[in-house]
matplotlib code that plots the C-alpha trace (Angstrom):
import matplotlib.pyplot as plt

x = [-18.2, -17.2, -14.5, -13.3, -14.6, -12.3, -9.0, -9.5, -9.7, -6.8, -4.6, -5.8, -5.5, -2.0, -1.0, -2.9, -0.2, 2.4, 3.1, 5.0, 3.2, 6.5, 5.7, 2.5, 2.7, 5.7, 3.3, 0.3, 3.0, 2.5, 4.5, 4.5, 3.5, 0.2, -0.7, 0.1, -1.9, -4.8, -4.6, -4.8, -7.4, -6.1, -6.4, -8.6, -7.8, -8.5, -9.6, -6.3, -4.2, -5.3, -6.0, -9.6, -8.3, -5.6, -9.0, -10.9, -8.1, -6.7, -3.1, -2.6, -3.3, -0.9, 1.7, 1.0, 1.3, 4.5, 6.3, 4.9, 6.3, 9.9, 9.5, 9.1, 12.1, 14.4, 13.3, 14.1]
y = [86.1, 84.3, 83.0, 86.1, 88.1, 86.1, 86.3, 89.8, 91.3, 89.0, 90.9, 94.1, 92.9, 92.1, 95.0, 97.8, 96.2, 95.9, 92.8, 90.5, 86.9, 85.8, 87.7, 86.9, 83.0, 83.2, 84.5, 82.1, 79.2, 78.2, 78.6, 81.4, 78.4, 77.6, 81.6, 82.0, 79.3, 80.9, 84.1, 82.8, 81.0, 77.6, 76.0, 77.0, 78.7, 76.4, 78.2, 76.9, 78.5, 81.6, 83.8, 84.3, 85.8, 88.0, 89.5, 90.0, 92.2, 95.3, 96.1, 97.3, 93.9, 92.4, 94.9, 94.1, 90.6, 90.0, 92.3, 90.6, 87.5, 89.0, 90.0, 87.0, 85.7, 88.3, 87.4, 83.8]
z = [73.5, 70.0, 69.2, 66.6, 69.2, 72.2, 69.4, 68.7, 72.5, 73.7, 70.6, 72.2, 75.5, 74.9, 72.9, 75.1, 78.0, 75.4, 75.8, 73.0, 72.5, 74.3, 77.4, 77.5, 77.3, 79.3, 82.2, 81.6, 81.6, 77.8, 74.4, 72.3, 69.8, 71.8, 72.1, 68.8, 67.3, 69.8, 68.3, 64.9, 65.7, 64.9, 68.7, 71.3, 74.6, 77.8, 80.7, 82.3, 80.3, 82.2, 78.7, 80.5, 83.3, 81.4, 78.9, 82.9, 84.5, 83.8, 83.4, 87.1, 88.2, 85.8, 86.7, 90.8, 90.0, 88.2, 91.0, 93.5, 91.8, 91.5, 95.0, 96.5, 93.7, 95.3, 99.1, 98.6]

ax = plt.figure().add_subplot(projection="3d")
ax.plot(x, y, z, "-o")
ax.set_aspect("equal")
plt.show()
């Protein structure tokens, strides 16, 4: 995958889960800065970041993993 291929499924990534850039960074634990500069292609996306993973999984996964999150928030 190219770059303007990467930039382009990450925007329809995030949108099919309609997700705002703020959501989304807020997830992968960076700026909506650093995502947006990523989507406009203007920095590139470390395999930290976890952008890989979010263009790999489907929604249902997402979903399943910021409730388990706020599960283990409310059980603390």
């Amino acid at each position: 995958m190219n770059d303007i291929e990467f930039i382009e499924t990450l925007k329809q990534k995030r949108n099919a889960c309609d997700y705002s850039q703020s959501r989304l960074a807020q997830e992968l634990q960076i700026s909506r800065q650093n995502l947006n500069e990523i989507e406009n292609g203007k920095t590139k996306a470390s395999m930290e970041s976890g952008l890989l993973h979010f263009l790999l999984y489907q929604r249902e996964y997402i979903v399943f993993r910021l409730s388990w999150q706020q599960r283990l928030q409310y059980t603390q």
